[in-house]
C-alpha positions in Angstrom: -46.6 -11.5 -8.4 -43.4 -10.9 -6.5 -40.3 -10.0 -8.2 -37.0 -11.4 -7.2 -33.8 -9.6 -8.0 -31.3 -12.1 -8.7 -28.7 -12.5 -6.4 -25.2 -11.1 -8.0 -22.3 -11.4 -5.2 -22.4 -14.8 -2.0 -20.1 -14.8 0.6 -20.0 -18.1 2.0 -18.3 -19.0 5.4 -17.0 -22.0 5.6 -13.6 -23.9 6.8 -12.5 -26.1 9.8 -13.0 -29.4 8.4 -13.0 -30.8 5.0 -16.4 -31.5 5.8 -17.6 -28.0 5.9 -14.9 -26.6 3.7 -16.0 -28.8 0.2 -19.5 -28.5 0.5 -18.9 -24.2 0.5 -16.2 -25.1 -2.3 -18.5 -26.9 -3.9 -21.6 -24.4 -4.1 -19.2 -21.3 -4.3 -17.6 -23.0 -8.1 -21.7 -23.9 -9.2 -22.2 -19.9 -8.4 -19.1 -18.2 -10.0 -19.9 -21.0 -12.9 -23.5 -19.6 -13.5 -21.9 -15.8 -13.2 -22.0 -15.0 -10.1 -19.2 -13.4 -7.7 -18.2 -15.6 -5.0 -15.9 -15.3 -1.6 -15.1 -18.1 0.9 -14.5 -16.8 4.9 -12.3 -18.9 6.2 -11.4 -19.9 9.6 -9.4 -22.6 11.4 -6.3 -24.4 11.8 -6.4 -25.8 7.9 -7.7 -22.0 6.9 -4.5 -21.5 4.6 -4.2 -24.9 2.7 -8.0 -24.5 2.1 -7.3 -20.7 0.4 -4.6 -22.4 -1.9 -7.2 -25.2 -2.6 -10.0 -22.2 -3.5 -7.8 -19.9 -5.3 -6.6 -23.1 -7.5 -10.2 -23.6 -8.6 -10.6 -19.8 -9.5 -12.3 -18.6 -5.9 -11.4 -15.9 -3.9 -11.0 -16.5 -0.5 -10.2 -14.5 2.5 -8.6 -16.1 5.9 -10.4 -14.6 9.1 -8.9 -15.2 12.4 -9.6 -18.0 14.6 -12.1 -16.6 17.6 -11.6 -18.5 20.3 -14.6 -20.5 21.6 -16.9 -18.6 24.0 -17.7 -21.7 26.9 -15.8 -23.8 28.7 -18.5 -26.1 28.5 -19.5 -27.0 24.9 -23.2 -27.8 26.6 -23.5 -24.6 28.0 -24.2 -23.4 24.1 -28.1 -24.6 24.9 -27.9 -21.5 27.4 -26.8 -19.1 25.3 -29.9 -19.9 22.3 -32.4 -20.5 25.5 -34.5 -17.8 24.2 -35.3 -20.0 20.8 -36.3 -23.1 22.4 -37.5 -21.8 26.2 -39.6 -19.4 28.2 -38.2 -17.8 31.2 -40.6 -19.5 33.4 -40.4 -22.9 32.0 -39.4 -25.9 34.4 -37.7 -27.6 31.9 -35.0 -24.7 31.2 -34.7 -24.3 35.0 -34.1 -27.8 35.2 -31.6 -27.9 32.2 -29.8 -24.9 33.9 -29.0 -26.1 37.3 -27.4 -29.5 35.6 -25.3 -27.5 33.1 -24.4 -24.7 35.7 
């Protein structure tokens, strides 16, 4: 028998689009509403309107700065979490590479 502590304070990240920023809205107001304490992280060009859109449902939220994005090349992500999907050795990483490099 295992016992769980039950989880007191989330910090959810969330922002960008409405389409990431609702659904972290959304399970922060079910958490603070079942008496838990609840932040939202937010980042992004609609970062402030979505603070005023937490803080008028009752949830804290605190605006991060924007980082900007790491690769020129959106593709050259699969690179950078290689080591989940590929071995070193593999042929199909090395061909992957030389099309994104």
């Amino acid at each position: 028998h295992i016992r769980m502590k039950k989880l007191e304070t989330l910090f959810i990240t969330c922002g960008g689009t409405g389409g990431h920023f609702y659904p972290g809205l959304t399970i922060a107001k079910e958490f603070q509403n079942n008496g838990g304490k609840v932040h939202l992280l937010l980042s992004g060009v609609n970062a402030e309107k979505q603070a005023e859109i937490a803080a008028d449902a009752g949830i804290k939220a605190e605006i991060l700065p924007m980082m900007p994005h790491p690769f020129k090349n959106p593709l050259k992500f699969i690179l950078f979490i290689d080591d989940l999907s590929f071995q070193k050795d593999d042929d199909n990483f090395s061909a992957l590479k030389a099309i994104l490099d």
